[in-house]
N, C-alpha and C positions, 0 to 999 in steps of 0.2 A: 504494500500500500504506500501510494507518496506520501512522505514528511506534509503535509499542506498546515500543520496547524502550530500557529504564532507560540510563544511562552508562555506559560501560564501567568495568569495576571493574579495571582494570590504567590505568595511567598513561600519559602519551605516550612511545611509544619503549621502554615494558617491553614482557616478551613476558609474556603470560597464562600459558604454559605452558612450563614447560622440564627436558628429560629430559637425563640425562647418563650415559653410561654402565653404562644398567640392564641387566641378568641377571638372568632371571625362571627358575628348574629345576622343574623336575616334581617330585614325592615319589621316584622310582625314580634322580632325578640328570642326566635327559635336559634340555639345554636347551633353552627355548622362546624365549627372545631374550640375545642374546649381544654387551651393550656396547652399545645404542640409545643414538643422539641425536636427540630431537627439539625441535623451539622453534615454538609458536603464537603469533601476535602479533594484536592486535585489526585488523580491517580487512583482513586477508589469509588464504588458501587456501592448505595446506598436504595435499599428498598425499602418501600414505604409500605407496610400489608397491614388488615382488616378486615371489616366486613365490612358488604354495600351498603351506603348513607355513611360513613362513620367521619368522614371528612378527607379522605386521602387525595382527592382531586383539587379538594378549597384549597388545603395546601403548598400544591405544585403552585396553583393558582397565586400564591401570595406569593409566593418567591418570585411569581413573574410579576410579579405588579397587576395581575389581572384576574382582581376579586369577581363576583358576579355583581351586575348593575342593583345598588341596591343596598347589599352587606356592607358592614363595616369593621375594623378591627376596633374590638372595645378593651384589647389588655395584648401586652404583649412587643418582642421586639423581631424585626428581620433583617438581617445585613446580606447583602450580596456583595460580594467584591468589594466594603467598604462603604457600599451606601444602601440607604432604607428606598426599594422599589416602591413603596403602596405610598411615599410621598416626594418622590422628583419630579419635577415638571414634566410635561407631557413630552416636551423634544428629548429631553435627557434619559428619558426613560426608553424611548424609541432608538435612542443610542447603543444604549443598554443591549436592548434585545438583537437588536440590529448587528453587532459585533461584537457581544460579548454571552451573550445569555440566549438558547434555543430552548425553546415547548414545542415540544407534537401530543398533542390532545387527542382522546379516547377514538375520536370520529375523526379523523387524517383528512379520509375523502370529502368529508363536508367542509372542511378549510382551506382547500383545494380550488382555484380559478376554474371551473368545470372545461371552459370556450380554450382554456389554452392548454398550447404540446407540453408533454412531459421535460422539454429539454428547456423550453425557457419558462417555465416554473423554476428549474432549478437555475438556471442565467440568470433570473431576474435577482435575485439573493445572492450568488455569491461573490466569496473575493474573487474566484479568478472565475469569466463567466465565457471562457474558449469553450469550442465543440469538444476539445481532446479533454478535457478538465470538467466537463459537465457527464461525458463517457466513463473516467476513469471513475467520477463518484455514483452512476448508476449500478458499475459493476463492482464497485465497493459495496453495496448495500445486497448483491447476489442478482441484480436484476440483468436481463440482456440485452445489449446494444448494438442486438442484432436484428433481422424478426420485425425492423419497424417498431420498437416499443418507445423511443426516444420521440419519435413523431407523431404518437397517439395521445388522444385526450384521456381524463382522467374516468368519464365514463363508458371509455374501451379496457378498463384494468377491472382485475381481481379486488377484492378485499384488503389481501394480503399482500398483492403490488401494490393497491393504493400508501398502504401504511409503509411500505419500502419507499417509497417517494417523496413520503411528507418525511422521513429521515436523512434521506440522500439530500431534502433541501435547507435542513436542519445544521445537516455537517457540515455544507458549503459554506455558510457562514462560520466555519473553524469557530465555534465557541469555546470558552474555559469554562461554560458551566453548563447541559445538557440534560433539561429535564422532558421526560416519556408517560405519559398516564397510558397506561396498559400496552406496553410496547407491542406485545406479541401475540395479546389477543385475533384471534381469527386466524393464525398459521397454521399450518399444518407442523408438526413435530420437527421435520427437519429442517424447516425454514426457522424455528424457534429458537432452535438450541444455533444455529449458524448468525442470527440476530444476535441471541445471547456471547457468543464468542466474538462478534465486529464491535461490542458496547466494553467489552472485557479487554481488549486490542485499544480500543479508543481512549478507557479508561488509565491502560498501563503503557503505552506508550507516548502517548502524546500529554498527558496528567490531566487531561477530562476531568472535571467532578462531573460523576453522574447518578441522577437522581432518578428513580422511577417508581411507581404503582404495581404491584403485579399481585396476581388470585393466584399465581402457578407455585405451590410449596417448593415443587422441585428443582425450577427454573430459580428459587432464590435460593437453594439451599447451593447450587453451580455457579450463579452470578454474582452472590452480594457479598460484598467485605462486611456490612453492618447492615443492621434490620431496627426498623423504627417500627414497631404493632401500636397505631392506633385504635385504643380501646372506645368501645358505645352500644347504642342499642341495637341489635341483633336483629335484623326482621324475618318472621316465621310466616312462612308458608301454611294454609291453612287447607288440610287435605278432609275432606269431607267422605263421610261414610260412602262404601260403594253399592250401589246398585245392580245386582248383577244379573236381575230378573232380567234389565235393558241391556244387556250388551250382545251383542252378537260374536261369535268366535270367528277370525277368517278364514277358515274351513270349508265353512257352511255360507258361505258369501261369497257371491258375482264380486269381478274387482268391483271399485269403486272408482278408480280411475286410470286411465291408459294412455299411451303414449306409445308411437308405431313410427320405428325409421323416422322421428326426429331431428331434422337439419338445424342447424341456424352458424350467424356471422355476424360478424362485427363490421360496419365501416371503416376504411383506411384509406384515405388519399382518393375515396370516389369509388374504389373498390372492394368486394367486401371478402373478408380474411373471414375463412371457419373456423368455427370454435366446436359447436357438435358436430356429432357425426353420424348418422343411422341411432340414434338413442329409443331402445327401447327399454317400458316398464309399465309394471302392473302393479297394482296396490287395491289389496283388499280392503274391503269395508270392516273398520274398525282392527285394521292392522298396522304394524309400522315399520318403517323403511328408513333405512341409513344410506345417506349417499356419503360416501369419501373419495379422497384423493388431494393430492398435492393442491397449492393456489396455483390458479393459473391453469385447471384441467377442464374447468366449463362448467364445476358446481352451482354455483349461482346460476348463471346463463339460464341453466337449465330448469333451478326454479322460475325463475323469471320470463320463461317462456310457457311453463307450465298453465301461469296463473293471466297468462293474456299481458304481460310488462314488455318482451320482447319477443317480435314476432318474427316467426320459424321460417326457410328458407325452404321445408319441404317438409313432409311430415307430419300425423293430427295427433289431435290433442281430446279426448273423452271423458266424457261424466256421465255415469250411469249407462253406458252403451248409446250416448247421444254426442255426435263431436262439437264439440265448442270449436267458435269462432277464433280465426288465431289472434283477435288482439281483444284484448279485454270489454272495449266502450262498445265490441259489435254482440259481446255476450249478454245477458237476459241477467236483471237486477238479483235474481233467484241464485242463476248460476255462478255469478260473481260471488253471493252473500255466501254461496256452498264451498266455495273455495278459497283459504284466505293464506295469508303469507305474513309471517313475521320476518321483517327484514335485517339484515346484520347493522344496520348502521340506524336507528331510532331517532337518534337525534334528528337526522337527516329526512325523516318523516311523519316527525311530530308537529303541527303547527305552532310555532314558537310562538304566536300570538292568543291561542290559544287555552284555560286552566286544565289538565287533567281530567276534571268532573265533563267539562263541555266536549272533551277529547273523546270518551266514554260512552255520551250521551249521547252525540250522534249518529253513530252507527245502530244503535238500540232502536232511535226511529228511524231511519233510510231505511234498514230492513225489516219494521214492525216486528220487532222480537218485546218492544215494551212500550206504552203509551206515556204521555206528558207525564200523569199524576204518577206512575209505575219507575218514571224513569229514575229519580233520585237514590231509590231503594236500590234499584239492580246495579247503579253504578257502583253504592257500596259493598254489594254483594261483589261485584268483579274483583274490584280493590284488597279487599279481603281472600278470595281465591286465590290471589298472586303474591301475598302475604305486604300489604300495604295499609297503612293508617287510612281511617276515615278523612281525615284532614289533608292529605293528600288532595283533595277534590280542588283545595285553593290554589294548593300549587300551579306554575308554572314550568315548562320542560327543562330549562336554564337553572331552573332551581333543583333540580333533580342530581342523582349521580347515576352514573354509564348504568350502574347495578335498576338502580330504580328506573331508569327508564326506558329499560328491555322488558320492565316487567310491568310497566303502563304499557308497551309497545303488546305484549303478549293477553294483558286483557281488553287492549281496542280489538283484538283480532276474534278474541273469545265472545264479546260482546254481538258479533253476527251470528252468535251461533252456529257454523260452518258445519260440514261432514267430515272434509278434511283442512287440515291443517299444518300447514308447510313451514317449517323453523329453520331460520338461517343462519348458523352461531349463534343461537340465543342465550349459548349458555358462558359466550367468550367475554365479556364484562360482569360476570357473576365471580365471589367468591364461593369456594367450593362450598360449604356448603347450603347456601343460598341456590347455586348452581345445581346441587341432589335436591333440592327441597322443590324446583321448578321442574325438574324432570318428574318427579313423583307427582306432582299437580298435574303434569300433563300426560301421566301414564295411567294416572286414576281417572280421568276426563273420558280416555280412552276407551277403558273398560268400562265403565259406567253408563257414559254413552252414544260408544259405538264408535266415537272418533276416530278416525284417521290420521296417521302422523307419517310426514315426512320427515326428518330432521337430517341434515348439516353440520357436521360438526369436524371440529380437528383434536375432540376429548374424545380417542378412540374407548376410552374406560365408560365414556356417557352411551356411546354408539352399541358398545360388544353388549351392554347392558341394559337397553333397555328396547332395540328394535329387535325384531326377528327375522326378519331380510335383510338384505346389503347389497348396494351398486355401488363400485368400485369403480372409480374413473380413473382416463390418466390421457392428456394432449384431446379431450373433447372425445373420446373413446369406450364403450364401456368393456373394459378388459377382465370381469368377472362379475358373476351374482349369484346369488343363491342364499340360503340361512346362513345368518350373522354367525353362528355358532360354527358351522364345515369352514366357513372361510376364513374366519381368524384363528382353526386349530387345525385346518387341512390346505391351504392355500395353494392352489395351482399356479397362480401370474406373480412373476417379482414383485411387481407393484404392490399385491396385497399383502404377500408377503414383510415386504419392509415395511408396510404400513401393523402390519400384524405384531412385529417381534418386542416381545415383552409385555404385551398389552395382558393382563389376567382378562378371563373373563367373571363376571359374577352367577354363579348357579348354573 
């Protein structure tokens, strides 16, 4: 990797960063972090872990100078480099970040210019903003500068590229100080652990302080020099008695949905680059399905085409043995309502203008699942199902953390009442066991009644345990299927194979 990055601007044996006792409150008096201490030092990883709401994102947030609109610090001190971020003037502060201090926030892709290339995203920031030096930090972050990717928008990428590029633009400004709110959520394992190892390189060669967020025990028990546990309130999931007179077993059930020789592409330069390929699949009524594979193999795409987002190049798309139209606004208010999709990025789909309650409400009447005077009551019942305070309802998205608002994202979805139900990472900004407590809501849903689940994920431990099928992807291909169980303990294709090794299964 080139030298690219300036001397550290903290001393030997200063830390870059040091919090003391901060208390951050909302405008209503609620707090968001309650007495933090944190210390970044050059040349060392510092993780920030907890449970979702507990404050670990207000925190990165105040190191950068960038509270939510609203909060204040009512106690407490924060030095970066020498000076307090949360009160330098506006241009100073812009200095700050500008060349000495980087954040990549939980949602990459929604911070992302959508209209512009990958390569001047990263020109437009750095020190040095040459073709050859915008190249060499794509393929520092593992991405290819080959393939056209340097020339594609941001809503031609994965997930997992997205968050590779809001890093690659991150390092270009060679900062001394590098803060990540859930770097590697949404990767697939081996993209994680090769993250983990270019923050670890970052950190010790060049004397990076770097700060992050992370749900992954294992990924800090390999990356962190020091661990910060913000302690708070824990939120539970509220799994409700099951029903089991109403479920149906997939056995005994026509699929529920189908998918036959499935094409689709992407646009590039007027041309369009494929991404599926012949994709087919079947999913029984009230069963569930694991799709994996590397970022960048056509997971998403594929939900996204499923549900009428992006539409197929060849190939249909079925509910109930009736083909749906391939773009969403030509299907039947019915058939939309039957099929819903939780997205990997919430934030990016949440109306920030928006409260929670209204967020809720509205889908309850667009698809008469609940009338005006009904509506208030089933919102709180939603809330509650996803393990959420009533008071929630006032909130706003922006007030939320990554954890809380996949899980407002996951009861907007519930609120249609669907058949099935498609999850896209929903469990990659969860801490674990928030992350077991959503899966089990949605396994008990399932069975109770008759649900259908898709699920997405790169937690092969969430996947081997809680679907009973698996499509295995790899370059837009599907290169194996069959029961979650033969395939992660009999694996025919390398792909699932390396996706398989070491994974336990449960039961």
């Amino acid at each position: 990797m080139p030298h690219w990055y300036s001397d550290p601007h903290a001393a030997e044996g200063e830390s870059a960063v040091r919090v003391s006792g901060l208390t951050v409150a909302a405008p209503n008096g609620r707090l968001l972090l309650d007495g933090a201490y944190l210390e970044l030092a050059p040349g060392r990883v510092t993780a920030v872990i907890g449970p979702s709401g507990c404050g670990k994102t207000t925190l990165l947030r105040a190191v950068a100078g960038a509270l939510p609109s609203g909060t204040e610090r009512t106690a407490g001190t924060v030095t970066v480099l020498g000076q307090d971020p949360l009160t330098l003037p506006a241009p100073a502060l812009r200095t700050v970040r500008r060349h000495r201090l980087a954040y990549v926030g939980q949602d990459p892709g929604s911070a992302l210019n959508p209209r512009m290339k990958v390569r001047r995203l990263l020109a437009e920031v750095a020190v040095d903003g040459s073709p050859e030096a915008v190249q060499a930090q794509l393929a520092e972050v593992r991405l290819p500068v080959d393939g056209g990717l340097p020339d594609r928008r941001i809503g031609g990428l994965s997930g997992g590229q997205q968050r590779r590029v809001a890093l690659a633009r991150a390092l270009a400004r060679r900062p001394a100080v590098l803060l990540l709110d859930e770097p590697t959520a949404g990767l697939d394992p081996t993209l994680r652990d090769e993250i983990a190892d270019l923050l670890r390189h970052l950190a010790e060669s060049h004397r990076i302080a770097v700060g992050l967020t992370c749900h992954d025990p294992d990924l800090v028990t390999r990356l962190a020099d020091d661990v910060v546990d913000l302690t708070g309130p824990r939120p539970k999931a509220t799994v409700r008695p099951a029903r089991t007179e109403a479920a149906r077993t997939p056995s005994d059930a026509p699929p529920v949905l189908t998918a036959s020789a499935l094409h689709a592409a992407h646009l590039h330069r007027g041309r369009r680059v494929p991404v599926l390929h012949g994709i087919d699949l079947i999913l029984d009524a009230g069963s569930s399905l694991g799709i994996v594979g590397a970022s960048g193999s056509g997971k998403t795409t594929l939900l996204r085409t499923l549900v009428g987002l992006h539409r197929p190049t060849a190939g249909t798309v079925s509910l109930d043995a009736t083909r749906l139209a391939p773009a969403a606004h030509r299907r039947s208010r019915d058939q939309r309502r039957r099929l819903q999709l939780v997205p990997q990025d919430p934030l990016g789909t949440l109306n920030p203008s928006r409260t929670v309650g209204a967020a809720l409400r509205r889908p309850l009447l667009l698809h008469r699942r609940a009338g005006r005077a009904e509506a208030p009551a089933r919102v709180l019942e939603l809330l509650d199902q996803v393990g959420l305070p009533a008071a929630f309802t006032d909130h706003y998205p922006h007030e939320l953390s990554g954890g809380q608002r996949q899980r407002v994202a996951i009861a907007r979805a519930l609120a249609a009442d669907p058949d099935v139900l498609i999850c896209d990472e929903v469990t990659s900004a969860l801490d674990a066991d928030t992350a077991v407590a959503v899966m089990d809501l949605l396994t008990e849903l399932r069975d109770r009644r008759g649900l259908s689940l898709v699920l997405v994920s790169h937690d092969l431990r969430l996947v081997a345990d809680r679907t009973e099928s698996l499509l295995v992807l790899s370059e837009g291909h599907v290169v194996e299927s069959g029961p979650t169980a033969r395939l992660f303990t009999s694996p025919s294709h390398p792909v699932t194979a390396a996706l398989a090794t070491g994974i336990p299964l449960g039961g």
